[in-house]
N, C-alpha and C positions, 0 to 999 in steps of 0.2 A: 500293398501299394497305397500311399497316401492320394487322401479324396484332392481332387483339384479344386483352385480357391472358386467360389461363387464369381461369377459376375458381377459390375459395381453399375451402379446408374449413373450415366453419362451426366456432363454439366459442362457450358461453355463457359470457358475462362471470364467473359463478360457478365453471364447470368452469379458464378461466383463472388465477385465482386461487387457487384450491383447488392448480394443477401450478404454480403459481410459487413457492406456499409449500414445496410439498414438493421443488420442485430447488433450496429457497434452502438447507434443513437440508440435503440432498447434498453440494451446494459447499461449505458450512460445514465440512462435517467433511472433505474434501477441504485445504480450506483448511491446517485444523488441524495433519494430517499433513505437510504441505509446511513448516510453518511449526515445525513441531516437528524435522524434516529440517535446517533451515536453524541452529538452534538446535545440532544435534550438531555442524555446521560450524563456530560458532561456541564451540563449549567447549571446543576447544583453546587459545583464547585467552584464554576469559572467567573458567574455574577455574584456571588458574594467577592472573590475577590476583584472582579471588575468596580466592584460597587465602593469598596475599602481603598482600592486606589484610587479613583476618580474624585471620592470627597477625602483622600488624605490628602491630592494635591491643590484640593481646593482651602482646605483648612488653611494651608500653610500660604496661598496666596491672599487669604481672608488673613493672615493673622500678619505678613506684609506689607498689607495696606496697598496692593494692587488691585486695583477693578474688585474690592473688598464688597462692594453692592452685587455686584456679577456671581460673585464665587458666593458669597452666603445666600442667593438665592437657588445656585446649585444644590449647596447643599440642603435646602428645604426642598428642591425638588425630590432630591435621594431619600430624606425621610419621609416624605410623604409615601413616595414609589415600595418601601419599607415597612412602613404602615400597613397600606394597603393589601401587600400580598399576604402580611402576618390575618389581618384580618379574612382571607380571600383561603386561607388554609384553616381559620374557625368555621367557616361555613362547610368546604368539605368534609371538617369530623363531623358537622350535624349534622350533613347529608346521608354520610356512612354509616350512620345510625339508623338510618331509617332505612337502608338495602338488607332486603330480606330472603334476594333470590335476584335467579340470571336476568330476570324479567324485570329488577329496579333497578339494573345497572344502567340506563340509559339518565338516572334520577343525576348521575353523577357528571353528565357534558357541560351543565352550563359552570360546577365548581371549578371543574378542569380548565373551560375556554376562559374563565378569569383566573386561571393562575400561567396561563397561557404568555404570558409579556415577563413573566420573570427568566423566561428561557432565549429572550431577545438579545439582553446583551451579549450570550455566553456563544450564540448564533453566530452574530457579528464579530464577537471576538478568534471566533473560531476560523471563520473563513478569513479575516486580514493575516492571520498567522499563517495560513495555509496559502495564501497569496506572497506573503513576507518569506516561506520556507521554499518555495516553490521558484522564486527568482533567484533566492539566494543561493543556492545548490545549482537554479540554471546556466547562473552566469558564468558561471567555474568553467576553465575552457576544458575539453576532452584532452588536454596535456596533462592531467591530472589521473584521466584512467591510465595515460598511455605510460607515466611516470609507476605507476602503481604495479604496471605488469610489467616490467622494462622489456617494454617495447620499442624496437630503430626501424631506421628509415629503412629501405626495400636494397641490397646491395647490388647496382647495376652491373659488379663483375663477376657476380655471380649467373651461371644463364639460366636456372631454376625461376629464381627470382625477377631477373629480366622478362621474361616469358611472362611469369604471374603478372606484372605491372602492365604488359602487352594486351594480357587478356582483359585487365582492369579498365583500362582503358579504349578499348575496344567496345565495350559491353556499356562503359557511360555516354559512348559517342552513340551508340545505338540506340541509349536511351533518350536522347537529346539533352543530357548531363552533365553538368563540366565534372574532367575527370576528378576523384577525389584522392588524398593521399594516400600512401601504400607504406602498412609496419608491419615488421615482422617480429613473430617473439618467439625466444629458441627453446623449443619446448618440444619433445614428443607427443604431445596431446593434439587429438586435431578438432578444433573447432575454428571457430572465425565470430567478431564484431564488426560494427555498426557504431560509430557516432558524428556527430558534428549534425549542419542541416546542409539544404541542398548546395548552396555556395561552398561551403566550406567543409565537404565530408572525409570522412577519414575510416577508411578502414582496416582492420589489425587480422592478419593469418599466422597460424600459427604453422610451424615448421614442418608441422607431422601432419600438416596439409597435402602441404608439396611433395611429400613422400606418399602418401596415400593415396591421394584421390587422381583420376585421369584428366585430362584435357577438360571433355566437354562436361563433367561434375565441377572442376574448380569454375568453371565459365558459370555453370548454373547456381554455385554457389554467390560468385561476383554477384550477377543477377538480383541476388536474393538482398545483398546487404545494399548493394545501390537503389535497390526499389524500398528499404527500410527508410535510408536518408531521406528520398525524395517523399515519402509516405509522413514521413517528421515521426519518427517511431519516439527517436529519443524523447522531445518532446515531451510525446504522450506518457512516457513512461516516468518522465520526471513529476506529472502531475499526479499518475498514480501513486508514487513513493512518496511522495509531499503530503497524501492524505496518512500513510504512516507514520512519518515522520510528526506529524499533528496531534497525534495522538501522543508519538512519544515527548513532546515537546509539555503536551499538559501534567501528563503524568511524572517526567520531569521536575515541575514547580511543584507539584503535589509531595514529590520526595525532597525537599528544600531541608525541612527541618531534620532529613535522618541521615544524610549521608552528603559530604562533602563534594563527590562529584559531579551532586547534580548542581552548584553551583559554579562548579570547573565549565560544565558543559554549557550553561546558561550564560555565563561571563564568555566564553569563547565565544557562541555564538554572536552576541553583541558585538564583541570585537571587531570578528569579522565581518559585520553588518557596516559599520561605522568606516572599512578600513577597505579603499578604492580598488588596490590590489588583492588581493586574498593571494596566500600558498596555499598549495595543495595538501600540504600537511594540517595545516590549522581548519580548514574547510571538512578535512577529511573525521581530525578527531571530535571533532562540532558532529557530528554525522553519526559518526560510532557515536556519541555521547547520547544523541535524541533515541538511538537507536537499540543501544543498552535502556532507556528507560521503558520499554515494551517489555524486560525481561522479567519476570517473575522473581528469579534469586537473586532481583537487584536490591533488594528490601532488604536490610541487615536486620543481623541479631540485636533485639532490644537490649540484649546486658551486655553486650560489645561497644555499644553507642558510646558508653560513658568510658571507655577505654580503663585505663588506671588512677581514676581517679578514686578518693577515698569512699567504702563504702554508704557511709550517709549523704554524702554527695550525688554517688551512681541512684541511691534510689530514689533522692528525689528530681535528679535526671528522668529518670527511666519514669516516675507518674509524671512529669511535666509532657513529656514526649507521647504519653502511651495516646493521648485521643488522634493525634496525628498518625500513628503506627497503624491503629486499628482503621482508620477513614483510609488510609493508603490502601490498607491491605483489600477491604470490604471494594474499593473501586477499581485496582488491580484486576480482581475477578472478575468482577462484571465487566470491565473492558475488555479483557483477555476472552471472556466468552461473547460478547458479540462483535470482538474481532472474527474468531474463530470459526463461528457459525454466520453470521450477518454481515460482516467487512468483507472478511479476508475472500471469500467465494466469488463475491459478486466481481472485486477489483481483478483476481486471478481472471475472471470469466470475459471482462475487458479488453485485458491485455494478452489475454489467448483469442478473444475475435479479432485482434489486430495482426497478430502474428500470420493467422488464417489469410487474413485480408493480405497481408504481405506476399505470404506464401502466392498466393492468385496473381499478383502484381507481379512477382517473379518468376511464374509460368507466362506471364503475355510478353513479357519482354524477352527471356528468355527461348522460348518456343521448343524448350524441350523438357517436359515434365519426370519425365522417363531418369535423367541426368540425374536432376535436382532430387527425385525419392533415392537413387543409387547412392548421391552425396551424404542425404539424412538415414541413411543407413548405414554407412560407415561410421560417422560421427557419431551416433546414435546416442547414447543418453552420459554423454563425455561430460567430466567435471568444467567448469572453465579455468584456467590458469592462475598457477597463486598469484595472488592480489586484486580476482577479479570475484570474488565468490561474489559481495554486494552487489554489484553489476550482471550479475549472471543471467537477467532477461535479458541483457542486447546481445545474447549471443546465439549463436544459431540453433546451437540445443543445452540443455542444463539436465541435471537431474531431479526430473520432479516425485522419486520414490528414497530420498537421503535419509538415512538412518542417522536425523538429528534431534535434538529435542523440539519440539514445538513451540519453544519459547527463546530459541536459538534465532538471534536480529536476522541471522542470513537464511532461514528457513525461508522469510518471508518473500526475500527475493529468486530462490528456487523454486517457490512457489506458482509464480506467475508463468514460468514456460508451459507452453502444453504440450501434453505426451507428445512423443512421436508416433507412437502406432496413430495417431488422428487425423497428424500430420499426413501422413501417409496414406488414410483412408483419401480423405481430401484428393490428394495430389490422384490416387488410383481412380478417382470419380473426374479428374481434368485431363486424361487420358494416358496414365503412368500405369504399367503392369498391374494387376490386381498382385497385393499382398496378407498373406495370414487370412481367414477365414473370415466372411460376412460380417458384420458388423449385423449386433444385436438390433432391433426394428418390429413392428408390429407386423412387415408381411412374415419373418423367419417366425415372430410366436406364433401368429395363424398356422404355420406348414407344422409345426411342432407345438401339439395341445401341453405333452408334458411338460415341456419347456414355458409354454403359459401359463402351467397351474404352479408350476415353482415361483414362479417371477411374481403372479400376483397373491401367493400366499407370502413370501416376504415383503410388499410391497403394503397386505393388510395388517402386517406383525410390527412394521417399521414407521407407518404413518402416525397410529396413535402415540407411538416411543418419542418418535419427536414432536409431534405435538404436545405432551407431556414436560420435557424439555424446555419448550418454546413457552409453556405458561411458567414453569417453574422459576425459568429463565428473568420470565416480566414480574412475577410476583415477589422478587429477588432486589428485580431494578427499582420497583416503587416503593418498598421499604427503605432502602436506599440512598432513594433521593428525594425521598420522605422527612427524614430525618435530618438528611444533610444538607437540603435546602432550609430545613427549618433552625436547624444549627447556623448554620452562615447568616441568615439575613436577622438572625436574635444578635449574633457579634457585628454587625454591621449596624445594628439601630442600636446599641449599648456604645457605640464608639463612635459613631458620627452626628 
């Protein structure tokens, strides 16, 4: 006879709520740090070319005879600011000369806090791109996902359908919501999305909905996706993807010299920047393009580069190319690992508190929790629909256990769903059947010593492993950006 589930600790939909909000600002500013972390990784790269374009375009207004007093006092600004850091990293190697132990590394704050302002430009340039990528993709109407998964209108003579738009309807009146649009996409798979904002929402079922689910789950599922809208899920999710997209947008320009599409993707972009209308095709391959530049095997073969050209050619192709190949590759890694470990966690952790918070939002409106676990158990960890992999956080579930590479663009957005068994913990604490066994806790290790001694003997076997990691990781990043800031701002004061 199988044990019967534990009991869960009750929680008012209100008190839910109220701690989703207040762990979403935690995350947020958690987020922020990480991402500002990633940002100093990257301005050894970004202020030297910040610095190389700012006095190229001044050169050539100095060399125009335009505001020629303005722009050549630019550029003595730029080499002074040049100067100075070169000078501001002699001091550091004297300093690091004299660290003898854990005890004189404090010797090393005030070399750090003056090299501290060469990380400004790369700061600033990071967040206007991340503002620039972030409207760019937002403006794009949801005709675009809806194109993608050829999704149609709701057919009123069908009475399945009718019914569904009834319930839609009904569930946004109760919300106090104008109703939103209703598509269908003919697919055996059953999931459901989310997008648009509250004026103008749109949501998409799929076929193998209405064959599944009953009355008061399809209601609790409505529920779910109209409290997404009104919540501005999308939004928020757009902001989260912008910070990857940021990433891939730098590492991008950094692959300039090896491979042709990243200039495909770079020129699109722009395109579309400039171009009032956007399609959805052009907008889309801009997207894939930032988003192949996250990928690991995007970096080609150095003796591929030079194609068919004559052997003495290829080789001195291939040494002209090689300090770009190896500077890609050397920041490839260290991006790729403190996306991995530092990024990618914290954004997932985000956009799974918001999901939670959603979830809460669509037990109050809806007022039967019960439903809404029975819905997310059906659905239960369903792919979303071809064309909707990149999208696959605005749908009701995803698979967050896919047997993809990790370096796979759409990993990143499977990523972000959170389990369902959590979901469903949740919903069994806002007064839904208790499901599958207790949920791990320090009252279940108290009642079970052995079950404590395991947890904290890998919890003492796994601490030091990552911490290990975590310095390796840094010790990795400052050589790094060691070099490669000292690299850039030596071509920067030799050319400006």
């Amino acid at each position: 006879m199988s044990e019967a589930p534990a009991s869960t600790k009750r929680t008012t939909f209100y008190d839910e709520l109220i701690r989703r909000r207040r762990a979403a600002w935690i995350v947020a500013s958690v987020c922020a740090l990480v991402s500002a972390g990633v940002g100093l990784v990257l301005s050894t790269i970004v202020t030297p070319l910040v610095l190389l374009v700012v006095g190229g375009l001044l050169k050539l207004v100095a060399t125009l005879g335009v505001v020629d007093s303005l722009a050549l006092g630019g550029i003595a600004l730029i080499r002074d600011f040049v100067r100075t850091q070169l000078a501001n990293f002699d001091r550091l190697s004297d300093t690091l000369d004299r660290v003898n132990g854990v005890g004189d590394m404090a010797l090393l704050a005030q070399p750090l806090a003056q090299l501290a302002p060469a990380a400004i430009p790369a700061l600033l340039a990071g967040m206007l791109v991340w503002l620039w990528l972030r409207g760019l993709f937002g403006r794009s109407s949801s005709q675009d996902l809806i194109m993608c998964l050829k999704a149609r209108p709701a057919n009123l003579d069908d009475f399945e359908e009718r019914q569904l738009g009834n319930i839609v309807e009904e569930v946004a009146i109760g919300a106090g919501a104008p109703p939103p649009l209703l598509f269908l996409i003919d697919t055996p798979m059953v999931n459901a999305a989310a997008l648009g904002a509250h004026d103008k929402g749109i949501v998409l079922f799929t076929r193998g909905m209405l064959d599944r689910l009953d009355r008061n789950e399809t209601e609790a599922v409505a529920a779910r996706l109209i409290s997404a809208i009104g919540a501005g899920d999308l939004r928020a999710a757009a902001g989260i993807m912008a910070v990857f997209r940021t990433l891939g947008f730098f590492l991008t320009v950094l692959d300039l010299p090896l491979r042709w599409s990243a200039w495909r993707t770079l020129g699109g972009l722009m395109l579309v920047s400039v171009t009032r209308r956007t399609g959805s095709d052009a907008l889309g391959r801009a997207g894939e393009g930032l988003e192949e530049g996250l990928e690991a095997d995007m970096i080609p073969d150095l003796d591929k580069i030079a194609g068919n050209a004559p052997a003495l050619v290829a080789r001195l192709v291939q040494f002209l190319l090689l300090p770009f190949y190896l500077v890609s590759i050397f920041y490839k890694l260290i991006l790729f690992l403190w996306t991995a470990l530092f990024l990618g966690p914290p954004m997932a952790l985000l956009w799974r508190n918001r999901c939670y918070w959603t979830d809460a939002r669509a037990v109050k409106l809806g007022r039967n929790p019960e439903a809404f676990a029975q819905a997310l158990e059906r659905i239960g960890v369903a792919d979303p629909p071809p064309g909707g992999e990149a999208f696959a956080y605005l749908f009701i579930a995803a698979p967050t256990t896919a047997r993809r590479a990790v370096t796979d663009r759409r990993t990143l957005a499977l990523a972000l769903t959170p389990p369902t068994s959590k979901r469903l913990a949740r919903l069994s604490a806002m007064g839904a059947a208790p499901r599958g066994g207790r949920p791990l806790d320090l009252a279940s290790l108290a009642a079970h010593p052995l079950r404590a001694l395991i947890v904290g003997a890998l919890a003492l076997l796994l601490v030091p492993l990552f911490a290990a990691l975590v310095m390796a990781i840094g010790f990795l990043t400052v050589i790094v950006m060691t070099f490669g800031l000292l690299a850039g701002l030596g071509i920067v004061h030799a050319l400006i």
